[in-house]
N, C-alpha and C positions, 0 to 999 in steps of 0.2 A: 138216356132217360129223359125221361119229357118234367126239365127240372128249370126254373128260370133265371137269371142271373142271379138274382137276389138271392136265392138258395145256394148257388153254387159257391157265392163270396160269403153268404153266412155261415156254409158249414165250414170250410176250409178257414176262414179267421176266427171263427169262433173255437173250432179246436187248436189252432197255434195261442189264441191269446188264454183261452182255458188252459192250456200245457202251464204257458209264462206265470198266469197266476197262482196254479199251485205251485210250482217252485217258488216262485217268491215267497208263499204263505208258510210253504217249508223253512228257505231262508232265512225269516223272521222268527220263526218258532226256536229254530238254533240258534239264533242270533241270542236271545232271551235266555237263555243257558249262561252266557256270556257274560252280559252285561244288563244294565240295569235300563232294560228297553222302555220309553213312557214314548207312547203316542198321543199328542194332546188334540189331534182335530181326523181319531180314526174313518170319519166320513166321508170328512175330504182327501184322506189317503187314497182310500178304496177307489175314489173317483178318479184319482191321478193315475194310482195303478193302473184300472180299469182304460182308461184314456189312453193310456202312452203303449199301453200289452195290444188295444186294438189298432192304433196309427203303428206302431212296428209291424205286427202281423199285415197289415193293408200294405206297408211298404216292400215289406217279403215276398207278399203274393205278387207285385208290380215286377217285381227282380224274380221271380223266375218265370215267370212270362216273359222276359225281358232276353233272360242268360240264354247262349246256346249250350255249354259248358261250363262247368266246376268252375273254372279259371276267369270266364268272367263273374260267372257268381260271386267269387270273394274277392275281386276289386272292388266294390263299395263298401263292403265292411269293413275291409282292411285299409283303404285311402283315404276313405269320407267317414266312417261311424266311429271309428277307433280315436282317429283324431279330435271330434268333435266332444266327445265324451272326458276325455283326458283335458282339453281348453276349455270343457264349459264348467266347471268348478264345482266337480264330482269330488276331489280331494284336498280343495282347498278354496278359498272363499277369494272370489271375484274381487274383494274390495281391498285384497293385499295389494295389487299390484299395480306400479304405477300407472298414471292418467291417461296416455293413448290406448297402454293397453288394456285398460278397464271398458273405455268405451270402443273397442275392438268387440272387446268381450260377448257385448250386446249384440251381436249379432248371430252368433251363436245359439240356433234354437235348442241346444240341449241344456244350455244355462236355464231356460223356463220351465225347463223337465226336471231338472235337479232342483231350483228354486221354491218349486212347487211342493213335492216329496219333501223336501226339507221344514219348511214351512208346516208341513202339515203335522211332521214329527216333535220339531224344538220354538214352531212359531219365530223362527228365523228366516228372513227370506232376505233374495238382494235384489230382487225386484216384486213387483205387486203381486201375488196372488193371482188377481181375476185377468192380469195379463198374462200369468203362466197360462191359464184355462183357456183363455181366447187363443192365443199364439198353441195349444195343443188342439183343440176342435179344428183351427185352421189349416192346419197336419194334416189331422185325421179327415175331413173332409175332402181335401184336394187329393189325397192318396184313395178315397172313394170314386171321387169326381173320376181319376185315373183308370182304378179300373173298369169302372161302368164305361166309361171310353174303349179301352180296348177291347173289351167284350162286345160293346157297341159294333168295331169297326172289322173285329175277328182278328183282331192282331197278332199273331202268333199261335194264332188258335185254331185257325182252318188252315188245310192243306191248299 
């Protein structure tokens, strides 16, 4: 189909990161059954949501252009995402832990994904805000940058 990159990355992320956010908005809604859910900055949620659903879906679509099989597909999820998630202080707060490994910590860009989302829910964060947002547009654009590249050059894409 005579369709051009732009369309072919917007539908394809745009329906992985549509999927993520109604589950999420699901999540949330159950979640609120639960407990006594207060969003204090639900604007700036939406945006992080929206931010982190389309730099994941951009990074998915680079990973399977990428995989030739299943088995490399779930090497980065399972070496690099799982880890990163679990040490960026999704269950617990960054600022328990002792000094090397606090400032370890910061290196860790799921710390500013979590940060952020936090932030937006309890106005608690352990870093800035507008560096969560910067450190996630710089994600999400280089995970762009990516694949306009490899569509660019047909990487895995032509025979």
């Amino acid at each position: 189909a005579p369709v051009s990159t732009w369309e072919v990355v917007l539908g394809y992320v745009g329906a992985a990161a549509s999927k993520s956010i109604l589950l999420g908005i699901i999540i949330l809604i159950t979640a609120s059954f639960f407990i006594d859910l207060r969003i204090a900055h639900p604007f700036i949620m939406m945006l992080f949501i929206i931010l982190t659903t389309v730099s994941f879906s951009l990074f998915g679509f680079i990973l399977g252009i990428w995989a030739d099989n299943f088995e490399k597909l779930s090497v980065v999820p399972m070496l690099l995402i799982t880890p990163l998630v679990f040490l960026g202080g999704s269950f617990y707060s960054t600022d328990m832990l002792p000094e090397p490994w606090q400032t370890i910590s910061h290196f860790n860009p799921v710390l500013y994904l979590v940060s952020g989302l936090r932030w937006s829910f309890y106005e608690i964060a352990e870093v800035s805000v507008m560096l969560s947002l910067t450190s996630i547009l710089i994600f999400m654009f280089g995970c762009l940058s990516v694949v306009f590249y490899l569509f660019k050059t047909g990487y895995k894409l032509r025979s």
